[in-house]
C-alpha positions as CSV (number, residue, x, y, z in Angstrom):
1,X,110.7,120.9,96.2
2,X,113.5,118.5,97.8
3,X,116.3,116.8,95.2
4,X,118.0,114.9,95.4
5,X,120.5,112.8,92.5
6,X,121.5,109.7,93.2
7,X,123.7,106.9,90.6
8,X,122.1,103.5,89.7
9,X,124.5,100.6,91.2
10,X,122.7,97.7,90.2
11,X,124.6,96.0,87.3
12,X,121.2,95.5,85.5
13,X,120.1,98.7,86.3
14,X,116.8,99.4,87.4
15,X,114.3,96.5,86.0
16,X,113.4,93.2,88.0
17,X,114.7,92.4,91.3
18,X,116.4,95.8,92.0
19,X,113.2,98.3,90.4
20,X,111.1,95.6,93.1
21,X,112.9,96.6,96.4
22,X,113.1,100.4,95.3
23,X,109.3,100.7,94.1
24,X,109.0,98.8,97.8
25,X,111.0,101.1,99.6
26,X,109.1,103.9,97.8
27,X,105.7,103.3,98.6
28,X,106.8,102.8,102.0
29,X,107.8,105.9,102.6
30,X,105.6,108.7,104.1
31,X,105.8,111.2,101.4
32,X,105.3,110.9,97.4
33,X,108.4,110.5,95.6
34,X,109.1,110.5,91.9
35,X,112.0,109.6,89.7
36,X,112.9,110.7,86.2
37,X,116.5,110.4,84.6
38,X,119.1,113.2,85.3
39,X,118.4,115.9,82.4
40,X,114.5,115.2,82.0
41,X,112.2,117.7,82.8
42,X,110.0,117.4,86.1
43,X,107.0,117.3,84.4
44,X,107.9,113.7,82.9
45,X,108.9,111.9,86.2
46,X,107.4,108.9,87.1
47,X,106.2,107.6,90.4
48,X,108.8,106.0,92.1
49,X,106.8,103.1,94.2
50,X,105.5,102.1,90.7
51,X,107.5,98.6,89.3
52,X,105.8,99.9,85.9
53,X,107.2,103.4,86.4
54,X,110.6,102.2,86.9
55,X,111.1,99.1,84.5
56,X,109.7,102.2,81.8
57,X,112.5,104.3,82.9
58,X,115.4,102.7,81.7
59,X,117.5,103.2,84.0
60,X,120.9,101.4,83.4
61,X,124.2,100.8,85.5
62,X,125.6,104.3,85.4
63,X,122.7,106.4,84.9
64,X,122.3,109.6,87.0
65,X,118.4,109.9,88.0
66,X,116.8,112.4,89.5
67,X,114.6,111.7,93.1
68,X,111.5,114.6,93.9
69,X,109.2,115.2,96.4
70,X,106.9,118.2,97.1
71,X,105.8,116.8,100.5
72,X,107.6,118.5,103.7
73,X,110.1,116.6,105.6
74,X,111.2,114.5,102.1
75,X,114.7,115.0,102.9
76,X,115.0,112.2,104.6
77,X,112.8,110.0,102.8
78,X,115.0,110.7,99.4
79,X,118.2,110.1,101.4
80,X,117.3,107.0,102.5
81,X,116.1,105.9,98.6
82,X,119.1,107.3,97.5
83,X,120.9,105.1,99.3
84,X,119.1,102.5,98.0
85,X,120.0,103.4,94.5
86,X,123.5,103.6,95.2
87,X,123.9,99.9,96.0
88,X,124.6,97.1,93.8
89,X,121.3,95.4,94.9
90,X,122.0,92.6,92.5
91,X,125.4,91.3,95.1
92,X,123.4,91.0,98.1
């Protein structure tokens, strides 16, 4: 299974606007990804291309969350979300 942790930038976390590109950017990638907050057991982690899934999540400015896939070649695929995460999508 790929990890890979990555820090919410957005200053409203992950709900509206910034939860909309990511779920976007999720279900365009070519392997499932989910997404659960750092410390939460796999089991529980949501679907990542789901708005529903992340506006549940509660993710907030700050929050570690955890990125998964069991698909091969998801390394790059949680990089590039990662990335994603990591920028204050709520200044551009």
């Amino acid at each position: 299974m790929a990890e890979r942790k990555a820090t919410v930038a957005s200053r409203v976390g992950l709900h509206a606007r910034p939860a909309s590109i990511f779920a976007e950017a999720a279900a365009a990638q070519p392997v499932e990804v989910t997404i659960a907050k750092e410390g939460e057991p796999a089991e529980e982690a949501m679907d990542a291309s789901s708005m529903l899934s992340l506006m549940s999540l509660g993710a907030s400015h700050g929050d570690v969350v955890v990125l998964r896939s069991d698909d091969e070649g998801a390394d790059t695929a949680l990089e590039e979300l990662a990335k994603i995460l990591e920028t204050d999508l709520d200044a551009t």
